[in-house]
C-alpha positions in Angstrom: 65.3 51.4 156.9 65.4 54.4 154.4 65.0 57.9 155.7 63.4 60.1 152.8 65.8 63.7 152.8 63.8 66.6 154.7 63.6 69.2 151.6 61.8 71.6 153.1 64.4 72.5 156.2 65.9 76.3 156.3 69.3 74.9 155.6 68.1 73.4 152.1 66.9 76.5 150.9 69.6 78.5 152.6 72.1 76.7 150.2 69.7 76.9 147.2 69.2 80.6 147.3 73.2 81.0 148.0 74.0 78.7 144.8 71.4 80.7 142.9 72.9 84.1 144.6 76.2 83.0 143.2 75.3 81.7 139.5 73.7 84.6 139.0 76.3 87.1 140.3 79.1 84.8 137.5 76.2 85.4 135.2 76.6 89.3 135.5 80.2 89.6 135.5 80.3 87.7 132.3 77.7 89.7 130.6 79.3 92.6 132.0 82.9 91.0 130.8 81.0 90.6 127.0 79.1 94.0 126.8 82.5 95.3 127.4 84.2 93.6 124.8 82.0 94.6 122.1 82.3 98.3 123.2 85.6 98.3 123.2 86.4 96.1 120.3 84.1 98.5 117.9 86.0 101.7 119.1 89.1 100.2 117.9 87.2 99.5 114.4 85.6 103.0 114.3 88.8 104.2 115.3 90.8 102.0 112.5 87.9 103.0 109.8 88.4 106.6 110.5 92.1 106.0 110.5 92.2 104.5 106.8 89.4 107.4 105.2 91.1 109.5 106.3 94.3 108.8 105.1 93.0 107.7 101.7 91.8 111.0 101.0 94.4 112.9 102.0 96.1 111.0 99.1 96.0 112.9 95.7 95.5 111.6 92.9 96.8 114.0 90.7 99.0 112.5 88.2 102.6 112.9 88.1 105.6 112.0 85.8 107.8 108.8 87.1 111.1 108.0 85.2 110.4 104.3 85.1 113.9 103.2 82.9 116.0 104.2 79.8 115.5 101.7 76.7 119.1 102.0 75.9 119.0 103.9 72.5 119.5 107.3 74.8 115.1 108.0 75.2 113.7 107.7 78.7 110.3 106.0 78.9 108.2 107.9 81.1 104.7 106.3 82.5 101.9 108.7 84.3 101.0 107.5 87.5 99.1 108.8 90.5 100.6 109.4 93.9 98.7 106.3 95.3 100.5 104.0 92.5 103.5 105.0 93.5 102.8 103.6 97.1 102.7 100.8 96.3 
């Protein structure tokens, strides 16, 4: 009454090695997809690192007189600061 499935006929493992031809070409393009990523994602780091060293040392630091405010009796309070406080 039951017919056991033929496994062994060329159209079963025609469709097997096509599934398997197909998983494995998604399997490249998304370790492809990834191993681009990560390149590209660490050249904008580098590129942001070298960005912000190189900008924090072209900063001096040698200190300069700021007139902060006048205290009202006529004197001017003056602070020493550094270029970089000034930034901020």
């Amino acid at each position: 009454m039951f017919h056991k499935p033929r496994t062994d006929s060329p159209s079963t493992w025609q469709g097997t090695v096509k599934i398997l031809s197909v998983q494995l070409a998604v399997l490249f393009a998304l370790t492809a997809a990834a191993v681009s990523y990560v390149a590209w994602s660490s050249n904008v780091a580098r590129a942001e690192f070298t960005r912000a060293t190189s900008s924090a040392t072209s900063v001096s630091t040698k200190p300069h007189c700021h007139k902060t405010h006048a205290t009202g009796t006529g004197d001017i309070v003056r602070e020493w600061r550094t270029r970089h406080d000034s930034n901020v």
